[in-house]
N, C-alpha and C positions, 0 to 999 in steps of 0.2 A: 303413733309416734314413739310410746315406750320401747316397741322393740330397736328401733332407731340407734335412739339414746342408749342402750345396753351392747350394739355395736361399738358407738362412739366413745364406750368408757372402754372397752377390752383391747381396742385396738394399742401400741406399745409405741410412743414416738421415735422411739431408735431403733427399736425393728422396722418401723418402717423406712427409717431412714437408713440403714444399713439396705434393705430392697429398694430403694430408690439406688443407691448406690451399686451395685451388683448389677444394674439394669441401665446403666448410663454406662455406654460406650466410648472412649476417648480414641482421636487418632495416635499412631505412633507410626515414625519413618524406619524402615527398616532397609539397612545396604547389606549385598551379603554377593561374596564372591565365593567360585569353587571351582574345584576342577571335575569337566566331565569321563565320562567313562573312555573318548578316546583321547584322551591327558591335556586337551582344551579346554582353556579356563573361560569361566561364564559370568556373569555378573548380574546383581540386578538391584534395583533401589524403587521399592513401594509403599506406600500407604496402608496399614492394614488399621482395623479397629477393634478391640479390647478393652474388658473393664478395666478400671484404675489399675488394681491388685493384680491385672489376669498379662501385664506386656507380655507381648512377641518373644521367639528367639530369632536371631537372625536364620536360623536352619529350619525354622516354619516356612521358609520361599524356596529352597533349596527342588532343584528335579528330583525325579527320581530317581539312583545308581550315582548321585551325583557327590564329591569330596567335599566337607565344607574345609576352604581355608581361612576365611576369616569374616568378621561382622559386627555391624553395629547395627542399634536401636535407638531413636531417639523419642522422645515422650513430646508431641508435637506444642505441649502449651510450652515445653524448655524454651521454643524462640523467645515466645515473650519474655524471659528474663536472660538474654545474653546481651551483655551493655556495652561492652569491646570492640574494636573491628576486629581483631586479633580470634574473636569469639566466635564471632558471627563468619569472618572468614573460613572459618575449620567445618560451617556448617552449609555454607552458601546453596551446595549442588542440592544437599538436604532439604533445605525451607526451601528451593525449585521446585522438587519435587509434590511440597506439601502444599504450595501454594496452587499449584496446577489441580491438584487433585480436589482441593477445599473450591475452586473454583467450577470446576466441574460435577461436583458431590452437591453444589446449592444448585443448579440447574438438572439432576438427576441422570447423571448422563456419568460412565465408568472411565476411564484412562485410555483403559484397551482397545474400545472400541471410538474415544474423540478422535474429532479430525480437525485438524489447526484451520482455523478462519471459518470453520460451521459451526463448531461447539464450542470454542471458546479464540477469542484476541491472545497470541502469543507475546504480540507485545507489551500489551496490558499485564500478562503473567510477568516477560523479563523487569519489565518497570516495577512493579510490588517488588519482587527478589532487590531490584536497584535501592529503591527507597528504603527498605529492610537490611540493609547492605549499612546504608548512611545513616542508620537510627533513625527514619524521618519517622511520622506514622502511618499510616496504613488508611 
């Protein structure tokens, strides 16, 4: 048991907690449009995940040969603190996005490959976004 106890002292509560932190993944929404190689603009809005310190740029979705013209990122817990509708409006197609996916990522199943009414209720999804919409809860 001594050598135990001689683990248990050398170990660093914030180093460890700094590596628990480095190792927890957060979602963040990522929209990002561009133009392609024959002057067709593209678009796309995903879920990626990330440590805290490590967000996205929008140009990590981007094809390849592809322009970026413009993008945002959004840090998926920000829904929970937008208290506006003015707020939540500017974000609506976003938390769509994240709500699909968060829905789909607790049953283990990807975006790319669900298929609406086998892996997941779309209306169930529109209704969350609806209630999220009206401040209700979740």
């Amino acid at each position: 048991m001594s050598n135990l106890s001689a683990i248990f002292e050398q170990l660093d509560p914030a180093r460890m907690a700094a590596a628990i932190e480095r190792a927890t993944v957060y979602p963040y929404v990522v929209t990002a449009l561009w133009r392609n190689a024959d002057s067709s603009i593209g678009g796309t809005r995903e879920v990626l995940q990330r440590g805290r310190h490590e967000a996205p740029t929008a140009e990590a979705v981007l094809p390849v040969g592809a322009v970026f013209l413009s993008g945002k990122v959004t840090p998926a817990e920000a829904f929970d603190s937008m208290e506006t509708l003015f707020e939540r409006e500017q974000h609506r197609a976003e938390y769509g996005t994240f709500r699909l996916w968060r829905t789909l990522h607790a049953a283990g199943k990807s975006v790319d490959s669900a298929v609406p009414w086998v892996d997941y209720d779309p209306v169930y999804v529109d209704e969350c976004v609806r209630r999220w919409m009206r401040g209700s809860a979740q």
